[in-house]
Backbone bond lengths (Angstrom), bond angles and torsions (degrees), N, CA, C in turn:
res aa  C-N    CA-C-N  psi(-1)  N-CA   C-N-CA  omega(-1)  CA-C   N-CA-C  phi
1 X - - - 1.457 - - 1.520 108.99 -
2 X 1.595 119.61 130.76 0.924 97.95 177.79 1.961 113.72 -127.45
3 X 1.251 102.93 147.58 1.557 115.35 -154.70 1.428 107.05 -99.81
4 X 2.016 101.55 95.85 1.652 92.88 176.81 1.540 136.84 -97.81
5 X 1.332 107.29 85.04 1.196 108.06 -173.88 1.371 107.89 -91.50
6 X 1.455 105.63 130.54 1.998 118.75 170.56 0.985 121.50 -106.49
7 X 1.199 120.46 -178.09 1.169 127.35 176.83 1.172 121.44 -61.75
8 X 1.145 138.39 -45.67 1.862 139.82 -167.18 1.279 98.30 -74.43
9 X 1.794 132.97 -20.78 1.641 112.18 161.75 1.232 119.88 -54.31
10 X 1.483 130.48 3.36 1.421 132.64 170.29 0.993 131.87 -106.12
11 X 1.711 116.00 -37.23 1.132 136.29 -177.48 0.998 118.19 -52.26
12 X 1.624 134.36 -31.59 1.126 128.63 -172.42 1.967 97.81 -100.89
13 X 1.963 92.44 163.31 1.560 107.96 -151.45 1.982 99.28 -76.88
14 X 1.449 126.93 111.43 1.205 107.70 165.53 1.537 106.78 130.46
15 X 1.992 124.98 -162.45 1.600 112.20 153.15 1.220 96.55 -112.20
16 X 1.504 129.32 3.46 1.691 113.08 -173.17 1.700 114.49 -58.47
17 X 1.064 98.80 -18.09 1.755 107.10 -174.83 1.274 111.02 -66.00
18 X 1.729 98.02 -58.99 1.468 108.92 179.72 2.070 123.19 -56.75
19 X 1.500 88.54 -34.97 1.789 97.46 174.04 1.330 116.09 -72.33
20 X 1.793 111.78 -8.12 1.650 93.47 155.58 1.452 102.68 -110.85
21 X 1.149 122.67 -33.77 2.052 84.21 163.81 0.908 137.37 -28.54
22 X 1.500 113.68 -49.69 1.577 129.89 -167.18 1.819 101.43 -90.62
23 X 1.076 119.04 31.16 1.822 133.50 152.73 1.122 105.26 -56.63
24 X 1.588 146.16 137.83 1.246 127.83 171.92 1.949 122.17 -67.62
25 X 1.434 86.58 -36.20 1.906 82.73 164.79 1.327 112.25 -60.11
26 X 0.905 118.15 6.63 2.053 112.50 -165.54 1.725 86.20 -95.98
27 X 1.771 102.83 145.53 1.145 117.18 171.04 1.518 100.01 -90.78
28 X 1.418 98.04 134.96 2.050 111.68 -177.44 1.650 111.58 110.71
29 X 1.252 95.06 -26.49 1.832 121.10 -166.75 1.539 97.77 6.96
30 X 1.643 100.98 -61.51 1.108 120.13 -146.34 2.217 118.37 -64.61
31 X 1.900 86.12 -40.18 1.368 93.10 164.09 1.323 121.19 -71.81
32 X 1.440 131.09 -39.80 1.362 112.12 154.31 1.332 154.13 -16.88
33 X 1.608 97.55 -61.51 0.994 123.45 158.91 1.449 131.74 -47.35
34 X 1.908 114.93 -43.46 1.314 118.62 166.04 1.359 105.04 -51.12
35 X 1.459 114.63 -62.51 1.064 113.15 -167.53 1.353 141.43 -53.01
36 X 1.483 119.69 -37.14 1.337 119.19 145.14 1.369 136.16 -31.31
37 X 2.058 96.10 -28.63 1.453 96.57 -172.66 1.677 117.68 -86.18
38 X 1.185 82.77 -26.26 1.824 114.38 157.37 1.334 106.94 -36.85
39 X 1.074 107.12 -78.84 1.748 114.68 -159.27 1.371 97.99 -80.31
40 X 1.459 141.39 -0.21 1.588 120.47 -175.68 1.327 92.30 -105.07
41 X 1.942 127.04 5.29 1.297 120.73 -167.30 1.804 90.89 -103.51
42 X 1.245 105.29 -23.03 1.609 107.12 -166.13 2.008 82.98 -80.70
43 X 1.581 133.51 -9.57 1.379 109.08 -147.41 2.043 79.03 -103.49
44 X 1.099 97.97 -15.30 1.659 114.50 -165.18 2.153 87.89 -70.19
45 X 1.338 80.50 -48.81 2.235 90.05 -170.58 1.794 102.31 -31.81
46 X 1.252 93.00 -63.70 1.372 97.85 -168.22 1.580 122.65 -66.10
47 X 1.321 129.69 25.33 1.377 137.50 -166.90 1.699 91.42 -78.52
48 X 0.831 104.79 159.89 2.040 132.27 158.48 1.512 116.30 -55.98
49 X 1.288 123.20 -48.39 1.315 124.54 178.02 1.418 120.56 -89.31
50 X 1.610 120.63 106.24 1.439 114.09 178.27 1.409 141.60 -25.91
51 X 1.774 104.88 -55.97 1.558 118.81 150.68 1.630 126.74 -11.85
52 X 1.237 75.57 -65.23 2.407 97.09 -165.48 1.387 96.68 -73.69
53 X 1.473 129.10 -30.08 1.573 120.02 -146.60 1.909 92.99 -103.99
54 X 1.666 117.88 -43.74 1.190 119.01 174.02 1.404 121.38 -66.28
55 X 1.072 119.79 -9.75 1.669 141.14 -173.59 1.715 90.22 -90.16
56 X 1.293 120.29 -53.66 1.186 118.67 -152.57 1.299 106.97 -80.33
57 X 1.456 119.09 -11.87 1.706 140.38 169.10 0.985 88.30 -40.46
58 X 2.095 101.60 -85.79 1.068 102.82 -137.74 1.537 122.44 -96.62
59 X 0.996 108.50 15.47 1.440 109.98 149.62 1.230 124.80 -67.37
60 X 1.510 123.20 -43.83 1.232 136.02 166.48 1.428 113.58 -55.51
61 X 1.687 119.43 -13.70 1.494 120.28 -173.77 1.803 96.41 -83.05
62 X 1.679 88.20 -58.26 1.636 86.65 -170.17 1.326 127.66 -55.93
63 X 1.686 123.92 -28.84 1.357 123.69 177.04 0.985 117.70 -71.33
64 X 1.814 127.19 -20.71 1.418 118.85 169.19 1.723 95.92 -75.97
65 X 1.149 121.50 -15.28 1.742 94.37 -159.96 1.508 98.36 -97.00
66 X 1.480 125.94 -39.53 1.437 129.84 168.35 1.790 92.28 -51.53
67 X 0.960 158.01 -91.54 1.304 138.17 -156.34 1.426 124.75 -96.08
68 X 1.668 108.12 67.02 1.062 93.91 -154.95 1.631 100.89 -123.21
69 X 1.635 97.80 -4.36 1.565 122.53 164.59 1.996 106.14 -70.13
70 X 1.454 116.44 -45.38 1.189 99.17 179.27 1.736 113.64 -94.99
71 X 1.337 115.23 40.43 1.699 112.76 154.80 1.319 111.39 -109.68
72 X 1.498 113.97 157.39 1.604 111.07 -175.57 1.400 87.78 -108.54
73 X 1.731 91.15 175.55 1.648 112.16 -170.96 1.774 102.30 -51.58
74 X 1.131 120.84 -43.22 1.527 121.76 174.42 1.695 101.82 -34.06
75 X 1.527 106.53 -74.39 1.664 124.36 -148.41 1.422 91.75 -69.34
76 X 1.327 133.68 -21.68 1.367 117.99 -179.81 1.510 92.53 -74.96
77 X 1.146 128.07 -68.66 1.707 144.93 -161.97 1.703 91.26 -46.94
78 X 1.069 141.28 -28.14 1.587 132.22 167.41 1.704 104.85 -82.81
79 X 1.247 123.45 -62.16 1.512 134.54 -140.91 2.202 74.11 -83.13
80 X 1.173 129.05 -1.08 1.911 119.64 169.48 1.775 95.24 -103.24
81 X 0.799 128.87 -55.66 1.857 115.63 179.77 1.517 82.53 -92.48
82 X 0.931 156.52 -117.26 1.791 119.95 -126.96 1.183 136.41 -45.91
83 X 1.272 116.05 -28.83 1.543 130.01 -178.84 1.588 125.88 -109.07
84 X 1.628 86.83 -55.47 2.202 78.37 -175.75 1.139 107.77 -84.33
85 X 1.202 137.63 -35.66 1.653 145.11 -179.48 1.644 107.09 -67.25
86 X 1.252 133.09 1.75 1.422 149.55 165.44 1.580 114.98 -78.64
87 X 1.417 99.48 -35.80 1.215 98.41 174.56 1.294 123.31 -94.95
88 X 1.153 136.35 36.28 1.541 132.03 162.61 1.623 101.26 -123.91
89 X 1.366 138.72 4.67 1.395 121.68 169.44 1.457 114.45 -72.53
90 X 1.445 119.93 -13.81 1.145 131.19 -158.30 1.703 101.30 -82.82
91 X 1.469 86.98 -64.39 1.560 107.01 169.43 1.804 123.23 -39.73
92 X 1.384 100.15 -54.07 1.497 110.38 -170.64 1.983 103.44 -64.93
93 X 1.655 99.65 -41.76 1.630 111.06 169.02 1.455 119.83 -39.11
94 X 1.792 118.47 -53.94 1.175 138.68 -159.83 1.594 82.95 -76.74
95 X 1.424 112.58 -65.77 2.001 112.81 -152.16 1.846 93.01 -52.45
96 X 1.224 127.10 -19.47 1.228 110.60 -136.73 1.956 95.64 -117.06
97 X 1.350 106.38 -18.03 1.620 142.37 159.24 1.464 90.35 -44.85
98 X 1.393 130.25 -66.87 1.487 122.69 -137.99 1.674 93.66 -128.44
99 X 0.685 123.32 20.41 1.877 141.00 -174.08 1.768 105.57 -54.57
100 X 0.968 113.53 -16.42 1.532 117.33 -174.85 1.822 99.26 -87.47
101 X 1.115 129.36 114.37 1.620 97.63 154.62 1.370 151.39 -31.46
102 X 1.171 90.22 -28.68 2.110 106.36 -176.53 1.560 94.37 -80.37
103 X 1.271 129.04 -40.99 1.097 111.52 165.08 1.631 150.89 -81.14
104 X 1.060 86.39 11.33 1.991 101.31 -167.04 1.816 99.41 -93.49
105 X 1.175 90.76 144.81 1.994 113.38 -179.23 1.017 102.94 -129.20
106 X 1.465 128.51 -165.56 1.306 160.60 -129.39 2.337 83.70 -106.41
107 X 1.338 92.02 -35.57 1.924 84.89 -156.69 1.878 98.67 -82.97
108 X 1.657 117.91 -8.27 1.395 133.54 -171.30 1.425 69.42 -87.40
109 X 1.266 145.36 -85.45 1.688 114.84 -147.21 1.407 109.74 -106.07
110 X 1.321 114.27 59.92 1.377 124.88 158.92 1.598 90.83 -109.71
111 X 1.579 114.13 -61.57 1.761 120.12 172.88 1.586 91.58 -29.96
112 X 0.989 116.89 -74.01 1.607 125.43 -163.77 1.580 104.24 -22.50
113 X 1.642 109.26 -55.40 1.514 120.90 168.83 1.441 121.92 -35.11
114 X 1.425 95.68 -49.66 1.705 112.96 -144.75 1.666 84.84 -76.06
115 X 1.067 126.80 -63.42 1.569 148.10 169.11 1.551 100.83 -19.89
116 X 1.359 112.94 -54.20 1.963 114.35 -172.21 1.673 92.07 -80.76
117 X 1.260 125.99 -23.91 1.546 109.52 177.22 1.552 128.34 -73.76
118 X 1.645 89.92 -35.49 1.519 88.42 165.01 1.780 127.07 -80.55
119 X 1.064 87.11 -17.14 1.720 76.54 -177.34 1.415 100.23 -98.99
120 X 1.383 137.97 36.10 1.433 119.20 156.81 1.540 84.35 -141.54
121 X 1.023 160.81 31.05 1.327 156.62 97.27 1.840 99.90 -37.01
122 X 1.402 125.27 -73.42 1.514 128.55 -169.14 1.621 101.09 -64.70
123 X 1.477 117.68 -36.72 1.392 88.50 177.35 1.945 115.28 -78.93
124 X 1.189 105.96 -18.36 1.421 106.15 171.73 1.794 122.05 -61.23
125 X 1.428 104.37 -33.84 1.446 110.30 171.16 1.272 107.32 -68.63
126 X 1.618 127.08 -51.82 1.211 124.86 -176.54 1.537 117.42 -34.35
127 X 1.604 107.35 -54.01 1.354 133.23 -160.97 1.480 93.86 -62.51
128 X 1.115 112.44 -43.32 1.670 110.74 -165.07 1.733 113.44 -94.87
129 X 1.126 106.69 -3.49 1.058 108.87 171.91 1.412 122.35 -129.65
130 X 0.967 116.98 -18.13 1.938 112.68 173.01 1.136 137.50 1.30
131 X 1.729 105.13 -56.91 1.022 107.71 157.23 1.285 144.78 -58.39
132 X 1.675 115.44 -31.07 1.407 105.00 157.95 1.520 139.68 -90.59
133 X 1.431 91.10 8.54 1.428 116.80 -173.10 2.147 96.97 -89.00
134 X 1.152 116.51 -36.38 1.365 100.48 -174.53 1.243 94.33 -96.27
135 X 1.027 168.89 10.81 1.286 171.57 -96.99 1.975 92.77 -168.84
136 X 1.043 108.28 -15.89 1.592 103.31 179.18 1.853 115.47 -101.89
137 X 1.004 144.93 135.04 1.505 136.60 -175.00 1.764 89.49 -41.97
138 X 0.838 113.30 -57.45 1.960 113.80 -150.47 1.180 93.41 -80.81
139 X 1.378 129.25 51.27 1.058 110.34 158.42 2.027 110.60 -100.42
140 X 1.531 106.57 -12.24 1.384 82.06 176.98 1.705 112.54 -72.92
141 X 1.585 105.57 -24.80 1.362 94.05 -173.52 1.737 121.33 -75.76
142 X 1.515 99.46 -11.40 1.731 108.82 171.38 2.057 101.90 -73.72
143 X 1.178 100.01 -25.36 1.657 99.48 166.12 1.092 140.86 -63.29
144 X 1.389 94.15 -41.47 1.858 116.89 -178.46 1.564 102.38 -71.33
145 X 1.229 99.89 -30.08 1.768 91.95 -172.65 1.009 106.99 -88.89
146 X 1.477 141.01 -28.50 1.249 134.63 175.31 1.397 108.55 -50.73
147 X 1.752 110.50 -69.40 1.474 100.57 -173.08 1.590 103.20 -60.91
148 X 1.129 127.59 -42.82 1.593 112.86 -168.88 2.243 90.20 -33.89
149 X 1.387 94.76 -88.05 1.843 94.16 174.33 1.250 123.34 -14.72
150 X 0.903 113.26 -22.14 2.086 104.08 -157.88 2.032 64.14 -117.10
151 X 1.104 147.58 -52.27 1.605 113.48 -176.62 1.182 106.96 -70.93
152 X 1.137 131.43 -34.98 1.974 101.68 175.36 1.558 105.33 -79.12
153 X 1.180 151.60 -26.02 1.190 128.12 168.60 1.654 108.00 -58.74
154 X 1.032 119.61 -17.30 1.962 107.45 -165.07 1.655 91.71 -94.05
155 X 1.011 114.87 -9.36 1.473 143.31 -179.09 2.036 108.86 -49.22
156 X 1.533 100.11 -51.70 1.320 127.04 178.00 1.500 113.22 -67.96
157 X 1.371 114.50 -9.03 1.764 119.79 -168.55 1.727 112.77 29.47
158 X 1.661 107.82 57.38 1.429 95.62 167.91 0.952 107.88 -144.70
159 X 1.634 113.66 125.71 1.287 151.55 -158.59 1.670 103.02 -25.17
160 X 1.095 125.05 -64.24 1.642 138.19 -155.67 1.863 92.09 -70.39
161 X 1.104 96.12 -52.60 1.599 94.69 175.73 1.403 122.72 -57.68
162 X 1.326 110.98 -57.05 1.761 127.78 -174.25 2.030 88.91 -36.27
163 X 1.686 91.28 -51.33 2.126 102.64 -152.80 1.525 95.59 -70.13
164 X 1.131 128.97 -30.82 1.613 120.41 179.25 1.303 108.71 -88.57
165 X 0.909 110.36 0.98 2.188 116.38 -170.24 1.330 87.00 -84.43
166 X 1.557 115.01 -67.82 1.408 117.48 -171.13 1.294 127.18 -76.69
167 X 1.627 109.27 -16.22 1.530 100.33 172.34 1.703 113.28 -84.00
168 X 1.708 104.68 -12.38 1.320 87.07 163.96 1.333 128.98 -108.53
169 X 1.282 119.00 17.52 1.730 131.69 136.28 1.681 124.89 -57.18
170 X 1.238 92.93 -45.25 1.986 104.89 169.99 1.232 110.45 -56.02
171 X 1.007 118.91 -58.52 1.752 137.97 -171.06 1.226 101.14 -50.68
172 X 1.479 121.17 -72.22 1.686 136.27 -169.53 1.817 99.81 -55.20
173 X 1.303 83.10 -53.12 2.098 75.34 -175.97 1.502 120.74 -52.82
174 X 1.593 110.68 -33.30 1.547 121.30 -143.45 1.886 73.09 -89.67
175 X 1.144 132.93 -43.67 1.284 155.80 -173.90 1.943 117.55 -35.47
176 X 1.923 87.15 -51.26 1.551 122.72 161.84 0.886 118.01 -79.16
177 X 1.395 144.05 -32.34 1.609 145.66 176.69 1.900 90.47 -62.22
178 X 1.677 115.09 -49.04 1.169 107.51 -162.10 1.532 113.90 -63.86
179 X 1.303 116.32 -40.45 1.454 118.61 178.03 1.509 109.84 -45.09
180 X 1.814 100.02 146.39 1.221 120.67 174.84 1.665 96.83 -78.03
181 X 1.194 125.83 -66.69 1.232 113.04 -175.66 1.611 120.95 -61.97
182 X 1.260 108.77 -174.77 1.685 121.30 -179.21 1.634 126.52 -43.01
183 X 1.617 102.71 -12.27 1.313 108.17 -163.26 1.297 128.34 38.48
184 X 1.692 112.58 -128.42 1.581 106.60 -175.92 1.390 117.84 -77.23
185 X 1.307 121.93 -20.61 1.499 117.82 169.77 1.825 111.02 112.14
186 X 1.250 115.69 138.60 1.562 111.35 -179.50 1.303 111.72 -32.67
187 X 1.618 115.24 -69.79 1.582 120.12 -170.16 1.446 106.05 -36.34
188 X 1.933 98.44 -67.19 1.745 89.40 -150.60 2.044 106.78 -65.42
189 X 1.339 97.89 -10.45 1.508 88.82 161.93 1.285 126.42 -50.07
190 X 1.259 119.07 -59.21 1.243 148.11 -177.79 1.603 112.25 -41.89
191 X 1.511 99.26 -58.25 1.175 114.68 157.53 1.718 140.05 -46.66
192 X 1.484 102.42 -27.31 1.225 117.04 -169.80 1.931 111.66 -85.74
193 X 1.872 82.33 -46.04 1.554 103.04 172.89 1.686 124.25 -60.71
194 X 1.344 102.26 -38.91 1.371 104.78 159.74 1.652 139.13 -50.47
195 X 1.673 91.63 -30.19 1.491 101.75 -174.59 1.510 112.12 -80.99
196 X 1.252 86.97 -25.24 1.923 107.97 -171.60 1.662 97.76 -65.68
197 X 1.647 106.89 -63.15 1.061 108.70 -175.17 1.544 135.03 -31.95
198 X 1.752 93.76 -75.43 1.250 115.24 145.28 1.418 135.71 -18.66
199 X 1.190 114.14 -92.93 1.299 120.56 -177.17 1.963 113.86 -49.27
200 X 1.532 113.97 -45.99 1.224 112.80 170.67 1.358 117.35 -56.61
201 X 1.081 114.82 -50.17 2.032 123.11 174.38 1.440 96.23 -40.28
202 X 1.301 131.42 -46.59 1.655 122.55 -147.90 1.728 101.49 -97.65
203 X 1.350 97.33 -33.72 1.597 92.06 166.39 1.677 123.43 -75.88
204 X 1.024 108.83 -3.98 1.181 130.83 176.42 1.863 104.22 -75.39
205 X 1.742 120.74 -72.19 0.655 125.46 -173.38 1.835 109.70 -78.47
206 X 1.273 121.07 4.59 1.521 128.59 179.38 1.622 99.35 -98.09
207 X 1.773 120.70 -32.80 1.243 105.43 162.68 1.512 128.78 -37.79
């Protein structure tokens, strides 16, 4: 089956757009429809209770990865800035909410959790999909934002985060070495290596 979602399911402001695509006379109906289910799972992420919100990940992990053979380079390049890249503002909000020590509780390292779930869910999609993920023009700018993300999460200096930040930078690269084609490309290499560099040097000297 294959799932055509484009670009103009985004473009417009809101889901009212999408709830008349997804009309059953509407041609696409059907991708619409995912997609709504998409985005009410990314609206579920951000809940208060760890349980409901890490649940709501990874469900949201597996339905992109179970169908992730019938999206084209387009539907990935929408369903990564509309959907998975949605879910870390929440996260970065919460880590950055309680950022003081004197202020952090029991719900600062539950976030802490929620934070290692998403980024090895996204580096697992990466891994499995790369190939159709660079295969789209936007993929340098789906790059830039990743590492921009993975530097403000390393941003927080906490341990569980720093180790999933970078193991899912390791993964994705070792991932690109494997591809026959071009993979991620000189720049966003460049880009990637810098962050590594960087950011490891300073935790280094913050030890």
């Amino acid at each position: 089956m294959s799932m055509s979602i484009t670009e103009d399911m985004i473009s417009k402001s809101g889901d009212e757009h999408l709830l008349r695509l997804a009309e059953p006379f509407e041609k696409g109906s059907g991708a619409a429809l995912w997609m709504l289910l998409l985005l009410r799972l990314t609206s579920v992420a951000t809940d208060q209770r760890l349980e409901l919100r890490n649940s709501a990940i990874q469900t949201l992990m597996r339905i992109m990865s179970a169908y992730g053979e019938s999206l084209s380079p387009e539907a990935w390049s929408v369903c990564m800035r509309a959907v998975i890249f949605r879910l870390f503002p929440s996260v970065e909000r919460e880590l950055s909410d309680t950022d003081e020590p004197s202020t952090r509780d029991k719900s600062h390292d539950e976030w802490q959790d929620t934070a290692t779930v998403v980024i090895q869910g996204v580096s697992d999609l990466f891994c499995s999909y790369l190939n159709l993920l660079t295969a789209h023009k936007s993929f340098p700018d789906i790059w830039h934002s990743l590492i921009g993300t993975f530097r403000t999460l390393l941003g927080f200096r906490v341990l569980d985060i720093n180790a999933a930040t970078y193991s899912a930078l390791r993964d994705i690269l070792h991932r690109s070495a494997e591809q026959r084609t071009s993979g991620i490309g000189k720049e966003s290499l460049d880009l990637a290596w810098e962050m590594w560099f960087v950011k490891y040097a300073a935790h280094i000297i913050y030890i």
